[in-house]
C-alpha positions, 0 to 999 in steps of 0.5 A: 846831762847829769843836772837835767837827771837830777831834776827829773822824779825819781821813778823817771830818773831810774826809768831812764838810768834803767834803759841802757842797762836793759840794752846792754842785757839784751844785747848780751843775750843774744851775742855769742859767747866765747865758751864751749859746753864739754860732756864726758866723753869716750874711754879707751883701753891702751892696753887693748886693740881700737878698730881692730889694730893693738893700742900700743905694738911693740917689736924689739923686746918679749912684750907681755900677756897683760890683764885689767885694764888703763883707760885714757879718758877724754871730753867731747866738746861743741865745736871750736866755731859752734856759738852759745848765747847766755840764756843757753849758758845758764841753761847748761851752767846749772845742767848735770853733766855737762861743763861751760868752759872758755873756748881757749882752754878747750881749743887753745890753738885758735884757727878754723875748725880744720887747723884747730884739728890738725893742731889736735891730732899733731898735738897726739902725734907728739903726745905718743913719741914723748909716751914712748921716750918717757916710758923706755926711759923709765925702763932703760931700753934702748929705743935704737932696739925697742920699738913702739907704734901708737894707734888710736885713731880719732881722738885728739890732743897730748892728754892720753901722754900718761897712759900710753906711757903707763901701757908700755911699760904694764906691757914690757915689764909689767909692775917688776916683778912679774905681775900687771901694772894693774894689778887686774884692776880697771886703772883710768887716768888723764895727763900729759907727759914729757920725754922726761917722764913728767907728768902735765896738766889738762882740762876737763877732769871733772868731766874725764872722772865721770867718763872713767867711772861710767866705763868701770874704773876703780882708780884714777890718775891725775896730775896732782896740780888738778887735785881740787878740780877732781874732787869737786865733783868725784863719782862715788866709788872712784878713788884719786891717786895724784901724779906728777912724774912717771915714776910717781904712777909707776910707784903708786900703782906697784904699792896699790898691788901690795896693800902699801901706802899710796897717795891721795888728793 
């Protein structure tokens, strides 16, 4: 094959290199691709109420008048069966936004979009009870006394870990010393959370900063592994504060109330 190439003119001869090259290009362009397009999608106040029921309810313990403001944030994504073909791709690539991500790492699970569902809303379910361990942890409250009942309803995954936690405790204790955990202020943030109080990675934080500062935040909590990913597309305004533990958020936001050293990404 190689030798009858070689005696034909070089015009035919990358005619002929050309042609299943084309093919291949044109197949790609119309096979679906395995990526998802992610936009910023809604916020929720943990410290206030979702379809007229309290975020986060608490009985066995004097819970707090709170003020300001902790915002779980999320993406809103096309769904796990939903197919994109390159020429959308590039479209959406170079779109404001909007982000291509690997379908994995949005629906990690696999399945049908129902078992894709339930996995999400377990994957929640199990977020708010290492919320609610990590927090009266950090408090020292004996979960046997206090108890704490999560609600917000359509929204799936164990990346709103954090800031439930974080309500929880701005509810029972505020920052310590009689003041809000926020300090008044509109506090955003995303990550997961642990029994133990440590803090995870998710995805999508590009995508949640644009979510926080379009609802008003001021601050926003990351997982510190996710730095980079933050700042590469920071809204203006929007100020990083990197998290990897509980007691890192807690720390941080006590010493933002106090003008102290706080860190940053």
């Amino acid at each position: 094959m190689l030798s009858r190439l070689t005696r034909l003119p070089r015009p035919a001869a990358l005619a002929v290199c050309a042609a299943p090259v084309l093919g291949l290009f044109a197949v790609a362009a119309l096979a679906p691709l395995p990526y998802v397009v992610a936009v910023p999608g809604p916020t929720a106040d943990v410290l206030g109420s979702d379809q007229g029921k309290p975020v986060i309810s608490i009985t066995g313990a004097p819970v707090r008048d709170t003020k300001g403001q902790l915002r779980m944030t999320t993406i809103r994504a096309t769904g796990p069966s939903s197919t994109i073909k390159l020429h959308e791709l590039l479209g959406y690539w170079f779109g404001t936004g909007e982000a291509v991500m690997p379908r994995e790492a949005v629906y990690p699970s696999g399945g049908s979009d129902k078992e894709i569902e339930e996995h999400n809303l377990e994957e929640m379910t199990k977020s708010q009870s290492a919320a609610s361990q990590a927090a009266l942890g950090f408090l020292r409250k004996d979960p046997k006394d206090v108890k704490v009942e999560l609600n917000l309803a359509d929204v799936g995954g164990p990346s709103a870990g954090l800031l439930f936690s974080l309500g929880i405790v701005d509810k029972l204790d505020g920052d310590g010393s009689g003041a809000d955990l926020t300090g008044g202020r509109n506090i955003a943030g995303t990550g997961t959370i642990s029994a133990d109080g440590a803090v995870g990675p998710v995805g999508g934080v590009g995508l949640k900063t644009q979510a926080a500062k379009r609802d008003g935040a001021s601050v926003f909590l990351v997982p510190k592994a996710e730095c980079s990913d933050a700042r590469a597309e920071l809204p203006e305004g929007l100020r990083l504060i990197p998290v990897t533990s509980l007691t890192d958020a807690v720390n941080s936001l006590r010493a933002l109330n106090r003008n102290g050293e706080v860190p940053s990404c």
